[in-house]
N, C-alpha and C positions, 0 to 999 in steps of 0.2 A: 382268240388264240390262233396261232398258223395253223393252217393245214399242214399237213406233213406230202412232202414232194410223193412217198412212195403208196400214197389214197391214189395217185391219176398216172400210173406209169403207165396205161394205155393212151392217156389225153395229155399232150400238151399242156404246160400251162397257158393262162390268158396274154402274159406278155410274148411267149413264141408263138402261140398261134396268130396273136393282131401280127406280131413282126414275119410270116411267115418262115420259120427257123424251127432247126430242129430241139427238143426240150430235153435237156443232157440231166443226169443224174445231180451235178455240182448245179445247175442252173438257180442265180441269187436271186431270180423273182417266183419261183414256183411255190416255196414257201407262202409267198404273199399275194399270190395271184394266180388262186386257183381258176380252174377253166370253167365253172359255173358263176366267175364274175369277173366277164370280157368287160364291161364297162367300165369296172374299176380299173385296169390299165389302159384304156383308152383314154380316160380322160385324163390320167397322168401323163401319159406319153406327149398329148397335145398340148399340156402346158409348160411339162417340163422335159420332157426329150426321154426316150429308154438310156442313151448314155449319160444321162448327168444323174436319173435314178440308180442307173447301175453304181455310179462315182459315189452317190450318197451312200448306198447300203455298204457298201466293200468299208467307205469310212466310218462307218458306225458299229459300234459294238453289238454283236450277235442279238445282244437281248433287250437291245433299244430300233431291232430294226422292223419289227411289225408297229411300236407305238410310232417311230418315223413314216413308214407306208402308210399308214392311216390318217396320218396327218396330212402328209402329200395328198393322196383322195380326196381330205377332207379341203383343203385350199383350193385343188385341182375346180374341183363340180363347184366351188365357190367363185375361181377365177371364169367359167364357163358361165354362171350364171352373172356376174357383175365384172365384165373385165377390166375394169378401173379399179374396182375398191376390193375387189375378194373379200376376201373374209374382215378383212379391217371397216366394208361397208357394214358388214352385218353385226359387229362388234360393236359399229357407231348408234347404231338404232337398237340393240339392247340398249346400249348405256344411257339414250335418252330417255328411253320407258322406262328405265330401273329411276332417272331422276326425275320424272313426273310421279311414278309412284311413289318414291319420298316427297314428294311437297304435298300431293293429295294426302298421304298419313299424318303428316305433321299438319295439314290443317283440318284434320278429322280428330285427331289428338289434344288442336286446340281448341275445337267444338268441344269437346269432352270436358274439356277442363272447364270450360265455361259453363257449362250446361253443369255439370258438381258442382260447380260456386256457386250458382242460383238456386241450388235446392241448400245449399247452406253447407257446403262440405269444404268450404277453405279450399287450400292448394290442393287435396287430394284427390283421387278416384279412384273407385275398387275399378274402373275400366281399364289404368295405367299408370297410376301410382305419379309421383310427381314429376310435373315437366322439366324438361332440362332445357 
């Protein structure tokens, strides 16, 4: 959930204090970048610039701009860790593991099946029912 700007009217948020500026009442990152996480706009800033996040939030509806900010963060520390592939690296290696885990199930499922046949159980198994 946002903070609420008026939890830090003694503190800056994290995007005026990195940008050294002052942190005004209307300010459109205070909401989302409280001053207990300078790193999250740090690492926004350095992949995507404070004014092209400011251009994002101003274009996005009120109540789509913390899941946007989070998203940005979340690409951001993905673009600093893998600056080629961001998050699309990390996407690629789920999806390989999710298709290794499907082949290892299906040929664990075909052990099954086989291992039923030989005790004499036909196509079926109380382990998973019939192959497809």
């Amino acid at each position: 959930m946002a903070s609420s700007h008026s939890n830090y009217t003694n503190s800056p948020c994290a995007a005026c204090k990195f940008l050294r500026r002052r942190c005004t009442s209307g300010c459109v990152f205070a909401p989302y970048f409280p001053p207990d996480e300078p790193t999250k706009f740090a690492n926004v800033h350095r992949i995507f610039g404070a004014s092209n996040v400011s251009k994002i939030l101003h274009e996005v509806s009120p109540h789509q701009r913390e899941d946007t900010v989070n998203s940005l963060a979340y690409e951001a520390e993905a673009r600093l860790n893998d600056p080629v592939y961001g998050c699309v690296g990390a996407i690629s290696v789920l999806q390989r593991q999710v298709s290794k885990l499907q082949r290892e199930l299906e040929e664990t499922n075909a052990d099954l099946m086989r291992y039923a046949s030989s005790l004499g159980g036909g196509t079926t198994s109380s382990y998973g029912g019939q192959r497809d």
